[in-house]
C-alpha positions as CSV (number, residue, x, y, z in Angstrom):
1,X,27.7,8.1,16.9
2,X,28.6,5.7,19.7
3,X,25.2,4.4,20.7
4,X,25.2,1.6,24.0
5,X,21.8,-0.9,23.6
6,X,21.2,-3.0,27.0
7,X,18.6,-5.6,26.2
8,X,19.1,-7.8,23.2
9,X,15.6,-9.1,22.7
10,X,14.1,-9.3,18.8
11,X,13.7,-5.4,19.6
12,X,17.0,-4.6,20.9
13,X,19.0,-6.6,18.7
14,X,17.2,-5.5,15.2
15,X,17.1,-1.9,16.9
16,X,21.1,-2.5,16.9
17,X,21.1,-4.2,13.5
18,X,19.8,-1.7,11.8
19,X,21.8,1.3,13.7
20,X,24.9,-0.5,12.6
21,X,24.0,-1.0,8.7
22,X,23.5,3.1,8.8
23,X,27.4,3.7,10.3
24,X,26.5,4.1,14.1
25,X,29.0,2.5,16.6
26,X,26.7,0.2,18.5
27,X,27.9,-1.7,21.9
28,X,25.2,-4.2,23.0
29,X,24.7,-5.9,26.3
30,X,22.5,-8.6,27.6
31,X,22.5,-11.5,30.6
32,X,21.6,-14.4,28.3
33,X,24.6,-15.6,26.3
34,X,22.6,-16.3,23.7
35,X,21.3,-13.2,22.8
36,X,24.7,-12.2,22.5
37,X,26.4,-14.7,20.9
38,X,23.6,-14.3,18.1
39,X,24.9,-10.6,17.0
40,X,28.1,-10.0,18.6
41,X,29.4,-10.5,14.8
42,X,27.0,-7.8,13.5
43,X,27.9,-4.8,15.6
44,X,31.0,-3.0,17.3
45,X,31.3,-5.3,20.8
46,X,28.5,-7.0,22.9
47,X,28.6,-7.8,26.1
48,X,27.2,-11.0,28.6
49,X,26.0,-8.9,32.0
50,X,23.0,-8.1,34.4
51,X,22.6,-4.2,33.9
52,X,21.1,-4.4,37.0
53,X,24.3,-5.1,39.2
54,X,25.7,-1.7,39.5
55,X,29.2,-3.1,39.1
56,X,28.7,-4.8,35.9
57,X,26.8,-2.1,34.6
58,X,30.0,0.0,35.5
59,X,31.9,-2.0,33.4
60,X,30.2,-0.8,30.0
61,X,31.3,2.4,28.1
62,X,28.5,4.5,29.1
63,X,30.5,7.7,29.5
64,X,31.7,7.6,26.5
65,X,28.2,6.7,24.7
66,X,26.5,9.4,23.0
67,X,23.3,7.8,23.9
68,X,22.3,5.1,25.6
69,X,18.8,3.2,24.9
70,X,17.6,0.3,27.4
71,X,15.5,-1.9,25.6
72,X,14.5,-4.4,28.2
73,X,10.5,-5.1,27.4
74,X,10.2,-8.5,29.5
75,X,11.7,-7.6,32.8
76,X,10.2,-4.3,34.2
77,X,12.4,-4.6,37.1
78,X,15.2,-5.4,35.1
79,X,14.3,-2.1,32.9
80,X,13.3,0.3,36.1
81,X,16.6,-0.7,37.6
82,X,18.6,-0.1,35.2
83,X,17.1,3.0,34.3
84,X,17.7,4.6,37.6
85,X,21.5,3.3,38.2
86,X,22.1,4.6,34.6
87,X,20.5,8.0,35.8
88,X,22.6,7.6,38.9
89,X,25.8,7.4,36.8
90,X,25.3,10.7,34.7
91,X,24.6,9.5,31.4
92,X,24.0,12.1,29.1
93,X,21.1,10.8,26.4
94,X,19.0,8.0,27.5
95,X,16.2,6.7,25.8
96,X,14.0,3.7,27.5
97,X,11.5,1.0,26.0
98,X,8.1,0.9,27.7
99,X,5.9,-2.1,27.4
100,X,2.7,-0.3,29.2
101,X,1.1,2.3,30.4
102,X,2.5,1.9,33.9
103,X,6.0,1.1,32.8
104,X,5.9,4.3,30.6
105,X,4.9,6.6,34.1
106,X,7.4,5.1,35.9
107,X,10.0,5.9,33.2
108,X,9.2,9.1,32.8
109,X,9.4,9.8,36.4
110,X,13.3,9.8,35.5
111,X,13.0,12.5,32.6
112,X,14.4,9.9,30.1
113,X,15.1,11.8,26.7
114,X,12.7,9.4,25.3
115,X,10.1,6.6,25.3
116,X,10.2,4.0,23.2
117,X,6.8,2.4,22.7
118,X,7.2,-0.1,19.5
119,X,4.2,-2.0,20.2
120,X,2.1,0.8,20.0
121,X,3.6,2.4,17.0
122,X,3.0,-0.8,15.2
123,X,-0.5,-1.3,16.2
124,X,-1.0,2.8,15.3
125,X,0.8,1.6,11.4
126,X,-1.6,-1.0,10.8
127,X,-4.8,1.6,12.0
128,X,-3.4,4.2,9.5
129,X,-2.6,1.2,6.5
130,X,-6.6,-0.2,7.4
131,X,-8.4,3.1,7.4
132,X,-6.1,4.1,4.0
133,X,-6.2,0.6,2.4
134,X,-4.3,-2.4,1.8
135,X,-0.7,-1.9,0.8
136,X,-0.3,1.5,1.5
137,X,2.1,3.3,3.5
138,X,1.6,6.2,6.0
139,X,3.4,8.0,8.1
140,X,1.9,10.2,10.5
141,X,2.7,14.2,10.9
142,X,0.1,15.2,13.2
143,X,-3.5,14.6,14.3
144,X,-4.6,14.8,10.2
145,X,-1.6,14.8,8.3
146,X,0.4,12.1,6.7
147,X,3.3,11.1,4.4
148,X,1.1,7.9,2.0
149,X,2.6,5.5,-0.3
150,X,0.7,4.0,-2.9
151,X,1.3,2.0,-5.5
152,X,-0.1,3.6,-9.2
153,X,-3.1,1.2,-10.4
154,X,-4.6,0.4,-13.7
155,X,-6.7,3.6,-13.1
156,X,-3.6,6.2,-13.6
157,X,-1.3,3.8,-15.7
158,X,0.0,6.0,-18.5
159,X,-1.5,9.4,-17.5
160,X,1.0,12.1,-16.8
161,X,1.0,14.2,-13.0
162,X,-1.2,16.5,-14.8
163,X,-4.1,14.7,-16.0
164,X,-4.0,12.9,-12.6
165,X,-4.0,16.5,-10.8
166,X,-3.1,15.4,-7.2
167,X,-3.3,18.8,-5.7
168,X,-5.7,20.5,-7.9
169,X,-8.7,17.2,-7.5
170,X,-7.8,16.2,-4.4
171,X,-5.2,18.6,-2.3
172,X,-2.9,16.3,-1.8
173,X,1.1,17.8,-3.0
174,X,3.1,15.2,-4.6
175,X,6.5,14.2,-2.9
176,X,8.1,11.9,-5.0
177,X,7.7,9.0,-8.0
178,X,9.4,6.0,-7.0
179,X,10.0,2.8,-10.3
180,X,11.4,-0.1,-10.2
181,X,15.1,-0.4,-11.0
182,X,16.2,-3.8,-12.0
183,X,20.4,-4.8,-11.8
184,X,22.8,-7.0,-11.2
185,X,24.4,-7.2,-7.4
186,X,27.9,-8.3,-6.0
187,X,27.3,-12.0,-6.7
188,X,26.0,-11.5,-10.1
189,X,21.9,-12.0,-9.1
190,X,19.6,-10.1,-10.4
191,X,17.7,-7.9,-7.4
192,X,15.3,-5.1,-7.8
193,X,14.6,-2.0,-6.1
194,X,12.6,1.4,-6.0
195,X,14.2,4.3,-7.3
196,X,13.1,7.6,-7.2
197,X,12.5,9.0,-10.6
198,X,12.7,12.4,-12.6
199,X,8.9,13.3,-12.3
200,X,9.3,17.1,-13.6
201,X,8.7,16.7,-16.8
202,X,5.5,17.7,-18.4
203,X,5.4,14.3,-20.5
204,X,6.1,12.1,-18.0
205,X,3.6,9.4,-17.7
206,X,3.5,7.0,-14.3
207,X,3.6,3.3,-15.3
208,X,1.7,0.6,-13.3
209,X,3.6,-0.3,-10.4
210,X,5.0,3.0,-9.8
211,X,4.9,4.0,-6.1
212,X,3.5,7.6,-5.3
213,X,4.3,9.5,-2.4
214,X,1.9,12.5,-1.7
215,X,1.6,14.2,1.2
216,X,-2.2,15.3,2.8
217,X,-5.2,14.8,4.9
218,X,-7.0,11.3,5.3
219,X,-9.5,12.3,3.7
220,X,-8.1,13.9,0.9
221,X,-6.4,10.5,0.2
222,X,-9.4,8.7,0.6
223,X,-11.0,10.7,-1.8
224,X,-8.6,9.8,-4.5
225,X,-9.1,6.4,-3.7
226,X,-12.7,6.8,-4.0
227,X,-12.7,8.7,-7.3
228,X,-10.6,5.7,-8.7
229,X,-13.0,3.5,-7.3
């Protein structure tokens, strides 16, 4: 996918980063030379222009983008602007970054495919990792129910799925075992990483360290944790 980013800021430019390391095509753009000169190494082309002059903006590929995201978070009017002279030009798939609550009516006020609202996705993370515990990963589904990550403590080291009975003592439907895989990289150095194992076994025993993904209601998780406790 050919994916256009205006706005290079820690957001933007990770956002493009990232979309690059998983095959996309990204084009980025940006007024400060900086910003630009910082990853125009990293993805397909970047660009040095105000997205605001009409002219400039005309200059980028935008017809030709499958989507195109603005993620301009300092400079409302920068963002707004842009936003509406991208709407003017016809672009099919537009997503936007909102920085408030005001930012976010104005944006929608120009149908936008999407809002982008990092800050409050990260502040809504780290109210789902408190209210679940330290070092646990959530990810929400709905009002109740999550995706959780946890990593297996002395409590279930060496038990199999069985004796620990997830669904059956707690309701909560496994997902997936993830261990730790140990190798060698490129450069010879050792490097470590999760790996999802073969779980399916009736004699399979979790290890300490193992990460657990299961898949439930907050409380159903917290009763787990409270039953280890």
């Amino acid at each position: 996918m050919r994916i256009l980013i205006i706005g290079l800021g820690i957001y933007g430019s990770n956002l493009a980063v990232d979309l690059t390391a998983m095959g996309h095509e990204v084009i980025g753009a940006d007024n400060k030379p900086a910003l630009v000169e910082a990853i125009k190494d990293k993805i397909s082309t970047a660009y040095i222009l105000d997205s605001t002059d009409e002219m400039a903006l005309g200059s980028l590929p935008v017809a030709s983008s499958e989507l195109v995201i603005v993620a301009i978070g300092e400079n409302f009017g920068a963002s707004v602007k842009t936003v509406a002279l991208l709407r003017k030009m016809g672009v099919r798939h537009l997503y936007a970054r909102a920085v408030d609550d005001i930012h976010e009516t104005i944006l929608r006020g120009f149908q936008v495919d999407r809002i982008l609202v990092p800050e409050q996705r990260a502040a809504r993370e780290l109210t789902r990792e408190l209210a679940l515990g330290a070092g646990v990963e959530a990810i929400g589904i709905d009002r109740n129910h999550y995706v959780m990550k946890f990593i297996v403590p002395d409590f279930y080291d060496g038990m199999t799925l069985e004796e620990i009975g997830l669904e059956r003592n707690f309701g909560l439907k496994l997902v997936a075992v993830t261990r730790i895989s140990i190798h060698r990289n490129v450069l010879g150095l050792t490097d470590s990483e999760p790996m999802v194992v073969d779980s399916t076994s009736e004699d399979f025993r979790v290890q300490k360290g193992d990460g657990i993904t299961v898949m439930g209601t907050q409380k159903q998780f917290r009763d787990m944790i409270h039953h280890m406790g």
